[in-house]
Every structure is written in structure tokens, then in C-alpha cells.
mmCIF file of the C-alpha atoms, coordinates in Angstrom:
data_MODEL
# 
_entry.id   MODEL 
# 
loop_
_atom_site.group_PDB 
_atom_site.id 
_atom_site.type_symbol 
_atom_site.label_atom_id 
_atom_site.label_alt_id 
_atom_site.label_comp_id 
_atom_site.label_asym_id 
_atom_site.label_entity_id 
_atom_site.label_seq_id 
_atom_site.pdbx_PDB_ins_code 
_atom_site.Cartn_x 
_atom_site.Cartn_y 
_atom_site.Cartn_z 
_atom_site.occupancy 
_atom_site.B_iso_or_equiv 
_atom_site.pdbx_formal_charge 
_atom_site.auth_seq_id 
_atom_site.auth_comp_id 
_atom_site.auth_asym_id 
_atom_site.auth_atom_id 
_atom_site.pdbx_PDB_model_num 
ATOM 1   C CA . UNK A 1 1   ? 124.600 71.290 -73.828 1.00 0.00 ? 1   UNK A CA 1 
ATOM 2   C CA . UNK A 1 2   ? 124.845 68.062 -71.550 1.00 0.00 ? 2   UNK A CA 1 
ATOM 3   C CA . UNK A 1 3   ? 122.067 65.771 -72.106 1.00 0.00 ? 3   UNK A CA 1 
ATOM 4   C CA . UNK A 1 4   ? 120.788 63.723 -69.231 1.00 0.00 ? 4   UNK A CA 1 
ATOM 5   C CA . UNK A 1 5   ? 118.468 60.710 -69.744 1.00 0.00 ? 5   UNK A CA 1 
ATOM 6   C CA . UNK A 1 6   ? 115.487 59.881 -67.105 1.00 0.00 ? 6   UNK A CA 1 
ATOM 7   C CA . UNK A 1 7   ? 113.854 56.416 -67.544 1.00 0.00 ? 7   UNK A CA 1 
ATOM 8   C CA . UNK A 1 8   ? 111.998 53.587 -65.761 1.00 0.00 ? 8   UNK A CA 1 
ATOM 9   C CA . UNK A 1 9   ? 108.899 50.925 -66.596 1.00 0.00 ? 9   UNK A CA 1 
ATOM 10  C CA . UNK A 1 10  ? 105.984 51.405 -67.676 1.00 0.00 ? 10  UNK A CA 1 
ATOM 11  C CA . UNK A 1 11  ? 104.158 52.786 -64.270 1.00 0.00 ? 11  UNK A CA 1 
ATOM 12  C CA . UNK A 1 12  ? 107.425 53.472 -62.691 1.00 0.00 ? 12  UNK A CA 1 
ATOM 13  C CA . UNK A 1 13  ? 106.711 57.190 -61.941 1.00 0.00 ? 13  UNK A CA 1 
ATOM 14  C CA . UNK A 1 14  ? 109.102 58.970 -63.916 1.00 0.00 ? 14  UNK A CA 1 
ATOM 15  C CA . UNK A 1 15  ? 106.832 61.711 -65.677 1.00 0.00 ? 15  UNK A CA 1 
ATOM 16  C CA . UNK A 1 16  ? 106.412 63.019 -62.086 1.00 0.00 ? 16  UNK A CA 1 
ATOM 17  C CA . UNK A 1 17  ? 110.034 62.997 -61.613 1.00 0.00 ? 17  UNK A CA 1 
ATOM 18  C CA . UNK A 1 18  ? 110.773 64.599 -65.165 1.00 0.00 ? 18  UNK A CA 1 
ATOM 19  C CA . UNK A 1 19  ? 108.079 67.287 -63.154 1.00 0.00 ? 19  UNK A CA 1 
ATOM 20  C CA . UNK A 1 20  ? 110.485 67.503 -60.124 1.00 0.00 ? 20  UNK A CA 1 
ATOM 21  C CA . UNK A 1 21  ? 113.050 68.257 -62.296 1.00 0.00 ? 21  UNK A CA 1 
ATOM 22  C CA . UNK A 1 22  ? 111.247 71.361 -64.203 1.00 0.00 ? 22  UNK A CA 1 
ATOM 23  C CA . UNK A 1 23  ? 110.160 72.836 -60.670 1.00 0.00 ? 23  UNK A CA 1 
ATOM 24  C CA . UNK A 1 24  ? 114.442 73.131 -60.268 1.00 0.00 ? 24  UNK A CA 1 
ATOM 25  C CA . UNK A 1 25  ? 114.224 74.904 -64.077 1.00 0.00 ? 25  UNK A CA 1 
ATOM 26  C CA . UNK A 1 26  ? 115.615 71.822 -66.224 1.00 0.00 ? 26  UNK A CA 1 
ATOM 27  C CA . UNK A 1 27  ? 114.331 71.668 -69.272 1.00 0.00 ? 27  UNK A CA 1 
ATOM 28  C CA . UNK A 1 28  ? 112.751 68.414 -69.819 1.00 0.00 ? 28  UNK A CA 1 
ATOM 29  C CA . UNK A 1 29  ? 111.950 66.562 -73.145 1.00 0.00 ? 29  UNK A CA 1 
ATOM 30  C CA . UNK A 1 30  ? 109.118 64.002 -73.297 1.00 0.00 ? 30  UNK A CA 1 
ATOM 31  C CA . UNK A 1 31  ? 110.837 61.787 -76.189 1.00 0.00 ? 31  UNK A CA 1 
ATOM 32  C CA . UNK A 1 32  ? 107.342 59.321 -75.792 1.00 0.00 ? 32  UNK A CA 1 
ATOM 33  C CA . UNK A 1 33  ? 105.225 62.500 -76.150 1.00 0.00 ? 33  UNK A CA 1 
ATOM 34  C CA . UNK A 1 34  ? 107.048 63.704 -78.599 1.00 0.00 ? 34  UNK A CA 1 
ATOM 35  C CA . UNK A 1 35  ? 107.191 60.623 -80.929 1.00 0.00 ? 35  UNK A CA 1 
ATOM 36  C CA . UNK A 1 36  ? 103.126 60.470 -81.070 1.00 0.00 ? 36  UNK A CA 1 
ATOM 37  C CA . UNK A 1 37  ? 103.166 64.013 -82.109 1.00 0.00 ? 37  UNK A CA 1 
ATOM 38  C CA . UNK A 1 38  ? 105.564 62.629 -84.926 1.00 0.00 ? 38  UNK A CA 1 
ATOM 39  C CA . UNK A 1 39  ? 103.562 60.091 -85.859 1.00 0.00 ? 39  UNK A CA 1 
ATOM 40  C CA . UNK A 1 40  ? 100.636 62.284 -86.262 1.00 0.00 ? 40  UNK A CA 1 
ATOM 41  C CA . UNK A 1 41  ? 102.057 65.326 -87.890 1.00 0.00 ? 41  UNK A CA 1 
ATOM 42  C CA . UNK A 1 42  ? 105.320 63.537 -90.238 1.00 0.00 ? 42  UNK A CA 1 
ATOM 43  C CA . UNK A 1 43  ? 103.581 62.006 -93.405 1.00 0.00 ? 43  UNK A CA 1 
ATOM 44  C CA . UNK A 1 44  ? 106.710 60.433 -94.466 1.00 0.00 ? 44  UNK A CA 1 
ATOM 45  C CA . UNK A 1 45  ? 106.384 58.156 -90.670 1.00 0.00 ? 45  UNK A CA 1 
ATOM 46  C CA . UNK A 1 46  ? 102.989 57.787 -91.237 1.00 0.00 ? 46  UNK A CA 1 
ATOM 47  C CA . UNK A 1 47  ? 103.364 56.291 -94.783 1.00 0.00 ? 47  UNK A CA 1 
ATOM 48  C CA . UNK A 1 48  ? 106.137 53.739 -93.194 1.00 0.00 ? 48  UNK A CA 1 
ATOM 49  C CA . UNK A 1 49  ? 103.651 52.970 -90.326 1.00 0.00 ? 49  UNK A CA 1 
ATOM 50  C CA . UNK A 1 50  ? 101.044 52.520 -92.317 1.00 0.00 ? 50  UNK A CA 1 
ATOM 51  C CA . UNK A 1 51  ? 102.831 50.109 -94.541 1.00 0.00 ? 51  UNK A CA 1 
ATOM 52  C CA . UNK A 1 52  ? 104.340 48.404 -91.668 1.00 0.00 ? 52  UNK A CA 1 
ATOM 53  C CA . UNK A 1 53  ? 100.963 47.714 -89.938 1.00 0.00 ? 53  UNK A CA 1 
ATOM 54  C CA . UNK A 1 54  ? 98.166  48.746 -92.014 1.00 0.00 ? 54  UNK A CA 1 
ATOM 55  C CA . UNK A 1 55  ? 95.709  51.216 -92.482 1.00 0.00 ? 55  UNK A CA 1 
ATOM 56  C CA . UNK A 1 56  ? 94.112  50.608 -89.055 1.00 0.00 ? 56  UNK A CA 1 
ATOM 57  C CA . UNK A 1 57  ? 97.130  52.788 -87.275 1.00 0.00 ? 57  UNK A CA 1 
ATOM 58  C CA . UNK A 1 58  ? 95.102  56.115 -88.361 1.00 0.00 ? 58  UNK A CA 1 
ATOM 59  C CA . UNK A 1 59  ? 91.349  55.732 -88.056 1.00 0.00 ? 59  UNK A CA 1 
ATOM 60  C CA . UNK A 1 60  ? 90.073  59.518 -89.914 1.00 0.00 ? 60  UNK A CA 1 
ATOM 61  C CA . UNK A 1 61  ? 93.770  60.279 -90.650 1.00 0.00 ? 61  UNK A CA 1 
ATOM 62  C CA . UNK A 1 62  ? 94.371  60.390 -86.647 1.00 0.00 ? 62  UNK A CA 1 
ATOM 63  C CA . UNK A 1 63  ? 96.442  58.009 -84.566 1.00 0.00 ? 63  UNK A CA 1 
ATOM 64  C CA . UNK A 1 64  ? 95.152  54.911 -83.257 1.00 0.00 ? 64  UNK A CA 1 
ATOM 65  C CA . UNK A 1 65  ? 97.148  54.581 -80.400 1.00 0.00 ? 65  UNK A CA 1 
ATOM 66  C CA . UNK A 1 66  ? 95.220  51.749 -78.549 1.00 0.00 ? 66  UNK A CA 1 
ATOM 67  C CA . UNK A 1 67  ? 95.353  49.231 -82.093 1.00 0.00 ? 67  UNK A CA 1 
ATOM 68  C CA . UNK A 1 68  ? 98.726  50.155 -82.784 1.00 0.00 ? 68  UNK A CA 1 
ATOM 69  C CA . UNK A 1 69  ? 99.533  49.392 -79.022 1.00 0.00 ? 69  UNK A CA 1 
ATOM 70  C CA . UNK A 1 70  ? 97.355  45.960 -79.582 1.00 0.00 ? 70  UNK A CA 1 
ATOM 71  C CA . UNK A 1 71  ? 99.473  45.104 -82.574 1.00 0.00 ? 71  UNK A CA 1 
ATOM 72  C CA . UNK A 1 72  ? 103.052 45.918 -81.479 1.00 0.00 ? 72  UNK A CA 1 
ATOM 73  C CA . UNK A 1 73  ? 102.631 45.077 -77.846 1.00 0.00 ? 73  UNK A CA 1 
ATOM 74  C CA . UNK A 1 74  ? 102.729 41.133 -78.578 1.00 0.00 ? 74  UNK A CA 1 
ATOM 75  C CA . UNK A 1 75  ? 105.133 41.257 -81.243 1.00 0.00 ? 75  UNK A CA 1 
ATOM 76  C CA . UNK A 1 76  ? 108.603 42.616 -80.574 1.00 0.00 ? 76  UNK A CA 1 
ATOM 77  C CA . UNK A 1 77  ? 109.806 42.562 -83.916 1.00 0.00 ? 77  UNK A CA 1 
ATOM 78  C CA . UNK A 1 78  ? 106.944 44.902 -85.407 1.00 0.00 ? 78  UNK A CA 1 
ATOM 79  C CA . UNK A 1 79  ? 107.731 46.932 -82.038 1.00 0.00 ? 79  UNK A CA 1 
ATOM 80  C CA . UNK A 1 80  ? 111.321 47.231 -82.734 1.00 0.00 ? 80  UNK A CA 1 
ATOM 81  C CA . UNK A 1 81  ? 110.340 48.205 -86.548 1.00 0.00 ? 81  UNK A CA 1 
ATOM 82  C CA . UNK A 1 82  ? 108.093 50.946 -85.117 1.00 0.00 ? 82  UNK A CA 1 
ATOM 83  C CA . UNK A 1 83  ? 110.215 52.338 -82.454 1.00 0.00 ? 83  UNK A CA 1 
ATOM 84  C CA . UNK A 1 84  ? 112.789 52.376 -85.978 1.00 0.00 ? 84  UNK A CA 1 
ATOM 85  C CA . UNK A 1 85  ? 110.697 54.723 -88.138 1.00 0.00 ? 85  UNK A CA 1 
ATOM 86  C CA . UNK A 1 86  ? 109.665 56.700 -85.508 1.00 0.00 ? 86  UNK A CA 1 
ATOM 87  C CA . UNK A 1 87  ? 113.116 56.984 -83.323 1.00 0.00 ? 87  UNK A CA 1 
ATOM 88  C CA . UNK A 1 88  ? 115.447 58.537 -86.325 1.00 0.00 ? 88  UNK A CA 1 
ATOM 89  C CA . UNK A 1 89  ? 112.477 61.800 -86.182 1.00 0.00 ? 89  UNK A CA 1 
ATOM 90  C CA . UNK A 1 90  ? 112.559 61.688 -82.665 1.00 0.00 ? 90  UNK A CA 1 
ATOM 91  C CA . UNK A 1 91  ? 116.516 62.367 -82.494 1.00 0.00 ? 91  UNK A CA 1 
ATOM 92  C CA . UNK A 1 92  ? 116.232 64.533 -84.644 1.00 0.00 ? 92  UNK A CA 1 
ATOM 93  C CA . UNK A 1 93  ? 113.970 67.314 -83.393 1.00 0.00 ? 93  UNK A CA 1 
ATOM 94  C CA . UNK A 1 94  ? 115.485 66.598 -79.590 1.00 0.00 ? 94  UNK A CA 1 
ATOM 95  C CA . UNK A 1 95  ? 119.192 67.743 -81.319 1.00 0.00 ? 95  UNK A CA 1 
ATOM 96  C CA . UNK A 1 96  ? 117.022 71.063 -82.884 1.00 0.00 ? 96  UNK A CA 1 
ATOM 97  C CA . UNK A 1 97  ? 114.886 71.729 -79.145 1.00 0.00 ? 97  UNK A CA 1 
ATOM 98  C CA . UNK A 1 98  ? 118.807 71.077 -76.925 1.00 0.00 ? 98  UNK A CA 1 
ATOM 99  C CA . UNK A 1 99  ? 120.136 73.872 -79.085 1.00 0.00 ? 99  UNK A CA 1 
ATOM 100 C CA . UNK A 1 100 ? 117.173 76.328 -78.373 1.00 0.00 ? 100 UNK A CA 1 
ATOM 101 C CA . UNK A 1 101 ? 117.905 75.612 -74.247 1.00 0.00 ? 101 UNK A CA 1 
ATOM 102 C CA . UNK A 1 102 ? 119.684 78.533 -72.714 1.00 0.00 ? 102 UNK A CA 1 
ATOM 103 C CA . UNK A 1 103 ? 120.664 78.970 -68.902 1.00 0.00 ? 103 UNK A CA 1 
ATOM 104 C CA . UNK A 1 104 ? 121.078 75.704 -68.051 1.00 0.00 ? 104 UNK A CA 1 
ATOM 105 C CA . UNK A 1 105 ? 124.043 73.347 -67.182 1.00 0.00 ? 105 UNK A CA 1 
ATOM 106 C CA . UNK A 1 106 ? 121.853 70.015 -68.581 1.00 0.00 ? 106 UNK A CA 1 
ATOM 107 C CA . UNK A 1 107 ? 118.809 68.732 -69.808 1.00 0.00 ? 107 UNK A CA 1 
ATOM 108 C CA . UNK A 1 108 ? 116.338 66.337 -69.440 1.00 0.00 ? 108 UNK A CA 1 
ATOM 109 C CA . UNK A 1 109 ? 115.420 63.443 -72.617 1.00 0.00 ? 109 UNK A CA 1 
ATOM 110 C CA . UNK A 1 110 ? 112.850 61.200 -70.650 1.00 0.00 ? 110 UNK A CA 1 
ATOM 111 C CA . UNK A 1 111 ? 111.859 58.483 -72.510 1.00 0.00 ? 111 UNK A CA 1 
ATOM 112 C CA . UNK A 1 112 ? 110.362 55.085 -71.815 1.00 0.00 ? 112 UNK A CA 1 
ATOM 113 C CA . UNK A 1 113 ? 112.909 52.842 -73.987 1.00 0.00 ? 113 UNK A CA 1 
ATOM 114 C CA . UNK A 1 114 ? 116.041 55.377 -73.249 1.00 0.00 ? 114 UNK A CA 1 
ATOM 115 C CA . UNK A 1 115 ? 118.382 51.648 -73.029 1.00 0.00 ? 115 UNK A CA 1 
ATOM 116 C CA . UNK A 1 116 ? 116.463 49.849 -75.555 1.00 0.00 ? 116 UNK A CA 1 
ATOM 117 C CA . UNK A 1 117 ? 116.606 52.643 -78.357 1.00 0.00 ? 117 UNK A CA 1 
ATOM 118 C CA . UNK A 1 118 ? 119.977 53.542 -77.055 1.00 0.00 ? 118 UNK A CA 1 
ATOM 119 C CA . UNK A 1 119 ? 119.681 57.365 -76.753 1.00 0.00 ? 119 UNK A CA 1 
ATOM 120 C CA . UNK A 1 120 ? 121.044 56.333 -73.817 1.00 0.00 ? 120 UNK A CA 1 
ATOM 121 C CA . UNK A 1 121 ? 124.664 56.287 -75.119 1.00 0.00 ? 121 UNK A CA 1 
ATOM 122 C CA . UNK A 1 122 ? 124.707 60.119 -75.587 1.00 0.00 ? 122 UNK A CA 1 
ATOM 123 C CA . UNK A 1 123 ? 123.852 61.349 -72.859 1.00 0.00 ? 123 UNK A CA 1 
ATOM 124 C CA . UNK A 1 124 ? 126.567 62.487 -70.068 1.00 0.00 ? 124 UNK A CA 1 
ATOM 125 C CA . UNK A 1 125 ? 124.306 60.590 -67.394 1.00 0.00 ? 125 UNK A CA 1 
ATOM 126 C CA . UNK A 1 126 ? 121.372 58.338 -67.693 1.00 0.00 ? 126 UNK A CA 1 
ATOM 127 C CA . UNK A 1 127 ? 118.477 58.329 -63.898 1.00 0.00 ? 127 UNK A CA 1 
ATOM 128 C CA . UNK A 1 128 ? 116.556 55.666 -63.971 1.00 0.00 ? 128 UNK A CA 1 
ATOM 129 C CA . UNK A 1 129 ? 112.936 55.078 -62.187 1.00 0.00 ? 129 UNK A CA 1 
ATOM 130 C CA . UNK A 1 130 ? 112.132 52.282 -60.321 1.00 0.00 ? 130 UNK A CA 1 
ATOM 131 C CA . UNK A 1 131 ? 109.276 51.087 -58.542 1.00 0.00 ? 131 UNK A CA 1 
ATOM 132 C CA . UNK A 1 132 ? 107.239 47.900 -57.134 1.00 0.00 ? 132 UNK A CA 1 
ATOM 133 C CA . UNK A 1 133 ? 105.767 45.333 -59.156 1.00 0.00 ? 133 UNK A CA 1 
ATOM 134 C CA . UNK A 1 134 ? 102.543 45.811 -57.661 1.00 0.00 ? 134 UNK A CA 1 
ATOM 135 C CA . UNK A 1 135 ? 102.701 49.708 -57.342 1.00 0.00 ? 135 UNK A CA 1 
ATOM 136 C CA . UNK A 1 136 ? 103.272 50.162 -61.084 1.00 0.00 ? 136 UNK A CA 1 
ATOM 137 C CA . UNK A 1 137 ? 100.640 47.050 -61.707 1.00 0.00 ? 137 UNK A CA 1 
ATOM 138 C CA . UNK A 1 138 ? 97.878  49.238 -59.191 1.00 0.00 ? 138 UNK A CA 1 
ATOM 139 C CA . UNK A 1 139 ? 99.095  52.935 -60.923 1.00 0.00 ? 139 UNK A CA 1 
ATOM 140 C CA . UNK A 1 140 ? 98.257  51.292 -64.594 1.00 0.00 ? 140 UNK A CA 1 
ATOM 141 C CA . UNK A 1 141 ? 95.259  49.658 -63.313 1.00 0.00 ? 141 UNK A CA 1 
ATOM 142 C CA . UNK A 1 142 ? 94.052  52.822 -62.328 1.00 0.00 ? 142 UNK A CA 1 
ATOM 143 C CA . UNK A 1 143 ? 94.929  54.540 -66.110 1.00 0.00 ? 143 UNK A CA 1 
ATOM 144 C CA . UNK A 1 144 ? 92.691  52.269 -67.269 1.00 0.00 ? 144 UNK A CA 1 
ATOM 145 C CA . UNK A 1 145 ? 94.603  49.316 -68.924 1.00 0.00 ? 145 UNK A CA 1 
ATOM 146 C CA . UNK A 1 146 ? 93.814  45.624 -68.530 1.00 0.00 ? 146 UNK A CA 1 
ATOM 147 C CA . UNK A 1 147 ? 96.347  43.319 -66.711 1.00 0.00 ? 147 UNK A CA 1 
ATOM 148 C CA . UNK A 1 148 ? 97.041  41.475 -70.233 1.00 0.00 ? 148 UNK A CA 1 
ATOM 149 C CA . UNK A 1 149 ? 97.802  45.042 -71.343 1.00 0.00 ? 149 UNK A CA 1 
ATOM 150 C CA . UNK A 1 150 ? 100.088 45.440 -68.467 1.00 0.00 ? 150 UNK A CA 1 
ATOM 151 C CA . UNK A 1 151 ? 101.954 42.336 -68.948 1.00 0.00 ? 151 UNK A CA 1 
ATOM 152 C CA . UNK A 1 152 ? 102.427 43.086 -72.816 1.00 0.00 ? 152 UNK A CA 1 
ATOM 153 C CA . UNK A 1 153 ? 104.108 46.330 -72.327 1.00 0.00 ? 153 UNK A CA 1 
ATOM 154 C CA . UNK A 1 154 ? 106.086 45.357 -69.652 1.00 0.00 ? 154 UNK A CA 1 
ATOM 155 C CA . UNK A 1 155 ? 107.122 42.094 -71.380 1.00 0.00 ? 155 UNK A CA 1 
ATOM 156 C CA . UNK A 1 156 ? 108.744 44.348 -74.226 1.00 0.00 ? 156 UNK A CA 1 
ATOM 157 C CA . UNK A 1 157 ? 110.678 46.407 -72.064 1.00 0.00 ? 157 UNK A CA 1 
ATOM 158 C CA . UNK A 1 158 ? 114.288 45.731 -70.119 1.00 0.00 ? 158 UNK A CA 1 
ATOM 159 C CA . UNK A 1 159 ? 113.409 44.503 -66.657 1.00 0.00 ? 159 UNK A CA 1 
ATOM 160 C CA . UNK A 1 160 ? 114.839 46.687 -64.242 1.00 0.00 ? 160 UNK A CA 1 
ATOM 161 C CA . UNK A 1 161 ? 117.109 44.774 -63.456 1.00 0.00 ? 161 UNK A CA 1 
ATOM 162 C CA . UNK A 1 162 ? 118.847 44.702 -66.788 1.00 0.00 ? 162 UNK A CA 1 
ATOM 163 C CA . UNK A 1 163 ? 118.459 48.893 -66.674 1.00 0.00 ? 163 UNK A CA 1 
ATOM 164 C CA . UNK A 1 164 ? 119.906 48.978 -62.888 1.00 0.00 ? 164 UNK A CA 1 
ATOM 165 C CA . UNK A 1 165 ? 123.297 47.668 -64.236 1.00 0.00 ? 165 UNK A CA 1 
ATOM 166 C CA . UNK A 1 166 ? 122.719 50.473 -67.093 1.00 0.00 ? 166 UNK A CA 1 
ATOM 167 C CA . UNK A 1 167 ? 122.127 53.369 -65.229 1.00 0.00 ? 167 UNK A CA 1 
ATOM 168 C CA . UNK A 1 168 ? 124.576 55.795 -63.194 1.00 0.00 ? 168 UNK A CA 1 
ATOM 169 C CA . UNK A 1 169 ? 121.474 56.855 -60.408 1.00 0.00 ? 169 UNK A CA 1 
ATOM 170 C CA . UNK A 1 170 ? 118.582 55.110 -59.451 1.00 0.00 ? 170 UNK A CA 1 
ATOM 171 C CA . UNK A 1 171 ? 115.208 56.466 -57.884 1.00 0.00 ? 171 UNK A CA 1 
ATOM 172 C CA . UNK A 1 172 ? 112.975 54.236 -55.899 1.00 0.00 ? 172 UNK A CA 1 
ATOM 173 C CA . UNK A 1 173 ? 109.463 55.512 -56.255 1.00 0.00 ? 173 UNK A CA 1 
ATOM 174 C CA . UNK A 1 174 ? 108.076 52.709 -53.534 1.00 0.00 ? 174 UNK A CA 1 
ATOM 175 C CA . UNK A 1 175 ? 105.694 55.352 -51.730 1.00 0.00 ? 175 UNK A CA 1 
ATOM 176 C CA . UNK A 1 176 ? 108.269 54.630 -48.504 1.00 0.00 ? 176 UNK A CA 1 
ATOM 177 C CA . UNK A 1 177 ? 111.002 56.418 -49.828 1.00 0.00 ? 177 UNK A CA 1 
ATOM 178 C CA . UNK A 1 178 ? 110.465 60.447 -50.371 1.00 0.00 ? 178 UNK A CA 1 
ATOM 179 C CA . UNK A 1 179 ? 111.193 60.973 -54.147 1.00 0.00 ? 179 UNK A CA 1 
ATOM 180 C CA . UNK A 1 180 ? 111.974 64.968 -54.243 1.00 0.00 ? 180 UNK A CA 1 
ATOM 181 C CA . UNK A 1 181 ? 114.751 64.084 -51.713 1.00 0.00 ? 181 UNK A CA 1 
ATOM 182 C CA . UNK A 1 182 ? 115.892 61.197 -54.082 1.00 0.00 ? 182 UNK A CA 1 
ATOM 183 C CA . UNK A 1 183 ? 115.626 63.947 -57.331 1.00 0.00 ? 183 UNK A CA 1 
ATOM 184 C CA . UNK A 1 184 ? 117.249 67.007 -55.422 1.00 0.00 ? 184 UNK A CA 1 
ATOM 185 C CA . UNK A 1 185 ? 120.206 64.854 -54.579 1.00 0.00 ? 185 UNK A CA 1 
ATOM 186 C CA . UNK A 1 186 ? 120.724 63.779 -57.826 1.00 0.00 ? 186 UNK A CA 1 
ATOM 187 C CA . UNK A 1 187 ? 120.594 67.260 -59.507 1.00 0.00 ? 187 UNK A CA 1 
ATOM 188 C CA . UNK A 1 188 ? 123.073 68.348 -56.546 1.00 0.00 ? 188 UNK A CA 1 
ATOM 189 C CA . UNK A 1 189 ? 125.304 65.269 -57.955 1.00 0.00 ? 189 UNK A CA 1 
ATOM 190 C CA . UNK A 1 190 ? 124.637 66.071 -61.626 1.00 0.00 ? 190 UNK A CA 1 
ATOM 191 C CA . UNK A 1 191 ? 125.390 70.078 -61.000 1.00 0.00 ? 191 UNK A CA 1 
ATOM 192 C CA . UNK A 1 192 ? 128.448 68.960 -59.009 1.00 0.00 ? 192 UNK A CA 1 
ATOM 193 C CA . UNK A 1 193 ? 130.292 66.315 -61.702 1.00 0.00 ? 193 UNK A CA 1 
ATOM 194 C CA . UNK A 1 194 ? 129.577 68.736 -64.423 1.00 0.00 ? 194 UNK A CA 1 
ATOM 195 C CA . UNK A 1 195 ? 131.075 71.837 -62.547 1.00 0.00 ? 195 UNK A CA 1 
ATOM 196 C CA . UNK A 1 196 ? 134.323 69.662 -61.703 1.00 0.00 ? 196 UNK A CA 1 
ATOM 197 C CA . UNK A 1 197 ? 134.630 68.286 -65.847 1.00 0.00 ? 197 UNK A CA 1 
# 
């Protein structure tokens, strides 16, 4: 089964492009969804999280997503560490859900840090999400985070920039530009340069 990656930044769009690409019956994986449900439910991550930032990540034995945000959104190296523990579980189950995908030429791994965790070296193709500075800034705004919030994540991310040069099709999600077009091209592409291999 031919894995294909979809990422962008943080307020980029890409969850309703991983939707796009369901409505045209691709599976899709939610590797960011996914790796909370891990960190919840695997008590051998949650031991190494715990040790690695404290009791404070589960508050009632449930995960405390906005401290453990606050603590590894200004500090790269504990983020890295994190993304570590977490990542190897991650893999793992994606492998075990790819197998259980049936009448389908590819799937879909989205995941936030697809580059920076480097899932994105196996897959076939990697899509990548990009969108204004402001846009995203006004989308996350709207979610409910702080600007200092925004600036953290985005801080600890590739620029996109850095993930243009990485990925082999870009989607510009600037409000201008229609983005099913943009997605129903690609998956024409996609269907197209795995038909010819």
C-alpha cells in the first residue's frame, strides 16, 4: 500500500484537505490525533512523559494537553524528546491501520511535523498545505489560542519555506485560490504516477 503524506503549519488548513481527500474514498490517518490517543491510552508513553515533564502532563490520569503544550512549546529540546516517545507508537499502529486498507491505490498519513519527524521519507509522495501568515494567525485566533501561543507553535515548526523545497505538491489555501480544484488535481496526479510505476 502506497503511503502519501499531507502536511502544512499550524492553521494551514490541511485537516479540511485530509476531508477532501476522504469525500474521493482515501483513507486518511490523523497521525496528530492519533498520537494524543497514544498518550492517553499507552501506559508505557505515559510513564516516559511523565518522567520527562512531570506529573502535571495528566491532571486525574487524563491528558493535559494545554500544560504539556505550555511546557514543550518554548523548549524545542523537551519537544523533540516528546515527539520521540510518542512518534515510535505512532509508526507503529499507522503500519497495523495501512495493512487493514483495502480498495485503494494510496493513503493518506496527515500529520503536523510529517518533515520534522521524518515519516516523510516513506512515503511515495509527500502534499504539503500552505497558507497566509495572517490567515493561519486569524483561523487560530478564532480556535481560541493567544498570539504568544501562536508564535510558540509556529516557532517549533519548519517554515514553509524550508517544507516547499521538501514537498513534491503544494496547496495554497489563501481563500483566492479554490482548494478542491487544487486537491482533485493532485489525486488525478497521484492516481496517474502510480498507475504508470
Amino acid at each position: 500500500m502506497i503511503s502519501v503524506g499531507l502536511t502544512g503549519g499550524i492553521g494551514s488548513g490541511k485537516s479540511i484537505v485530509s476531508q477532501m481527500f476522504e469525500i474521493l474514498n482515501i483513507p486518511v490517518y490523523n497521525s496528530d490525533f492519533e498520537a494524543k490517543k497514544i498518550m492517553q491510552t499507552n501506559s508505557e508513553v505515559k510513564e516516559e512523559i511523565i518522567k520527562l515533564i512531570g506529573t502535571n502532563a495528566y491532571k486525574k490520569n487524563v491528558l493535559n494537553k494545554k500544560y504539556i503544550a505550555s511546557v514543550i512549546f518554548s523548549n524545542n529540546e523537551l519537544k523533540t524528546k516528546v515527539n520521540n516517545i510518542v512518534h515510535k507508537s505512532v509508526i507503529q499502529h499507522y503500519n497495523l491501520w495501512k495493512k487493514n486498507q483495502i480498495n485503494t491505490k494510496f493513503v493518506l498519513i496527515e500529520s503536523a511535523i510529517l518533515f520534522e519527524t521524518k515519516i516523510a521519507l516513506k512515503n511515495k509522495f509527500n502534499i504539503l498545505v500552505v497558507s497566509p501568515k495572517e490567515l493561519k494567525y486569524k483561523r487560530l485566533i478564532e480556535r481560541g489560542l493567544s498570539y504568544k501561543d501562536i508564535e510558540h507553535r509556529v516557532s517549533s515548526q519548519f517554515t514553509d519555506e524550508q517544507k516547499i523545497k521538501l514537498a513534491d505538491f503544494v496547496i495554497i489555501n489563501n481563500e483566492k485560490k479554490f482548494v478542491s480544484k487544487q486537491v482533485f488535481s493532485i489525486f488525478k496526479k497521484i492516481n496517474h504516477l502510480i498507475e504508470k510505476d
